[in-house]
C-alpha positions as CSV (number, residue, x, y, z in Angstrom):
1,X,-48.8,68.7,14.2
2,X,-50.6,68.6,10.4
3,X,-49.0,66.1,8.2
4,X,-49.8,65.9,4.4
5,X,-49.0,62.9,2.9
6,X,-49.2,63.0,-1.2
7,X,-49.7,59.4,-2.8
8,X,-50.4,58.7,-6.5
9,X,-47.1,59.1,-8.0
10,X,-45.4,57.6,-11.1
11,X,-44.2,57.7,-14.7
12,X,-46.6,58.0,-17.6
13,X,-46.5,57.8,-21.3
14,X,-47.3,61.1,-23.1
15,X,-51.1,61.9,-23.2
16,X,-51.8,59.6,-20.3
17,X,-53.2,60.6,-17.3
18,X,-52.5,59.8,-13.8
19,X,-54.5,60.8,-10.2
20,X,-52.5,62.4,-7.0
21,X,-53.9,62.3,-3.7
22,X,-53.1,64.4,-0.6
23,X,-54.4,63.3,2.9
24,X,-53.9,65.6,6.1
25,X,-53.8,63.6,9.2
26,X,-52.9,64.9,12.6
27,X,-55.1,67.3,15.1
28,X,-57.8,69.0,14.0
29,X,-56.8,71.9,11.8
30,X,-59.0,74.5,10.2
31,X,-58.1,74.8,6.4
32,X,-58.7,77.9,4.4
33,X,-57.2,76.5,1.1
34,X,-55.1,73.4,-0.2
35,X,-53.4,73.5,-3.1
36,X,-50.6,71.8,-6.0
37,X,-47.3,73.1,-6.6
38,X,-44.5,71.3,-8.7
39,X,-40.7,71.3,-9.6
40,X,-38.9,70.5,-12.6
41,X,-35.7,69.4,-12.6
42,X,-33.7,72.8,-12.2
43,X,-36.5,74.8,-12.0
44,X,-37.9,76.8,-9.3
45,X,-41.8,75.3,-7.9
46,X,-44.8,76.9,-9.6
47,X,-48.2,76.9,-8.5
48,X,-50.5,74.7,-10.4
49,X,-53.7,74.4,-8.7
50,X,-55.6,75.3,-5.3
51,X,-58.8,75.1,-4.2
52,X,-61.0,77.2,-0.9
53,X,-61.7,74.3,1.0
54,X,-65.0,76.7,2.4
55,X,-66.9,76.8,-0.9
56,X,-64.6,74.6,-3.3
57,X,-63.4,77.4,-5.5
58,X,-60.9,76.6,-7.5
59,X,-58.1,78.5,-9.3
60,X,-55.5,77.3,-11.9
61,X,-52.2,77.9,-13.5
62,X,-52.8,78.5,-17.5
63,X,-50.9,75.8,-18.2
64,X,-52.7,72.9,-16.6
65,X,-56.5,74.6,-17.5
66,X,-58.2,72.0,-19.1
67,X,-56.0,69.4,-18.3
68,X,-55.7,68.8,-14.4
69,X,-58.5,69.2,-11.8
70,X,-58.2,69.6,-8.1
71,X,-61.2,68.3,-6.3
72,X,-61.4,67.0,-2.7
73,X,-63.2,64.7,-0.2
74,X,-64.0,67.4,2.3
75,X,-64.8,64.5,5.6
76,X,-61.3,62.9,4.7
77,X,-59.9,66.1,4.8
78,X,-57.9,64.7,1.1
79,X,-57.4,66.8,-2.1
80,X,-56.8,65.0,-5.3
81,X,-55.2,66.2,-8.7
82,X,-56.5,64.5,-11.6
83,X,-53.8,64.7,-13.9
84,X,-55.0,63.9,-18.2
85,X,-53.3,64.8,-21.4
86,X,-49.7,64.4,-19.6
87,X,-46.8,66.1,-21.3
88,X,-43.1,65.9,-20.7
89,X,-42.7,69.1,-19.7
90,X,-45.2,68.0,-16.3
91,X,-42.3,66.0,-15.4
92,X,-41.4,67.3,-11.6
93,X,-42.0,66.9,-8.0
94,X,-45.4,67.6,-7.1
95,X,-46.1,68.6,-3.4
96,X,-49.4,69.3,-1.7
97,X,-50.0,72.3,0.5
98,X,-52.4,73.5,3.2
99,X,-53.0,76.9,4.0
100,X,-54.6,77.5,7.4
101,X,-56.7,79.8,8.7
102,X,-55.1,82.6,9.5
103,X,-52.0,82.1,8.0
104,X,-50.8,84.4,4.5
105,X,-49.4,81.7,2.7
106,X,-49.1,77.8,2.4
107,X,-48.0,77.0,5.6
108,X,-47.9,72.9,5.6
109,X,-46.2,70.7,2.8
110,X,-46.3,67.2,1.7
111,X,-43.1,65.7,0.8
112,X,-43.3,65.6,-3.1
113,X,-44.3,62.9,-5.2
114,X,-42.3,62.4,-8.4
115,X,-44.5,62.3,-11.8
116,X,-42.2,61.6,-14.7
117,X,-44.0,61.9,-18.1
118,X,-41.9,60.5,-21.0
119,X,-41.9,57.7,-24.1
């Protein structure tokens, strides 16, 4: 069974930064994409981030453009999100999520890691 295991978590000061990782662990798995998704208190998740683990193309939400970047260490089968410019409104849970080959959507979740971004 895939496990992801986010890391990296924490509270911040407007403007800062912070760096989440995501590490898959568990029998070999063939990945077609890995991605970032978060949830604000109240809210429903969004999709910030993902990247084709094939070629390392990456796709972003507007709102994190220029801000965050996904990047990965493909051998460690682990996907980052570097996290700058931090704004209360990126205050949330923010899960990692695998989607296999094969499968039509995410298909394996972390558990969340809580970023809170406030003064």
């Amino acid at each position: 069974q895939v496990q992801l295991v986010e890391s990296g978590g924490g509270q911040v000061q407007p403007g800062g930064s912070l760096k989440l990782s995501c590490a898959a662990s568990g029998r070999p798995f063939n990945t077609y994409a890995m991605a970032w998704f978060r949830q604000a208190p109240g809210k429903e998740r969004e999709f910030v981030a993902r990247m084709r683990w094939s070629n390392g193309e990456t796709y972003y939400a507007d709102f994190v453009k220029g801000r965050f970047t996904i990047s990965r260490a493909k051998s460690m089968n682990t996907v980052y999100l570097q996290m700058n410019s931090l704004k209360p409104e990126d205050t949330g849970v923010y899960y990692c999520a695998a989607q296999l080959v094969g499968a039509s959507t995410y298909n394996r979740w972390g558990q969340g890691t809580q970023i809170t971004v406030s003064s």
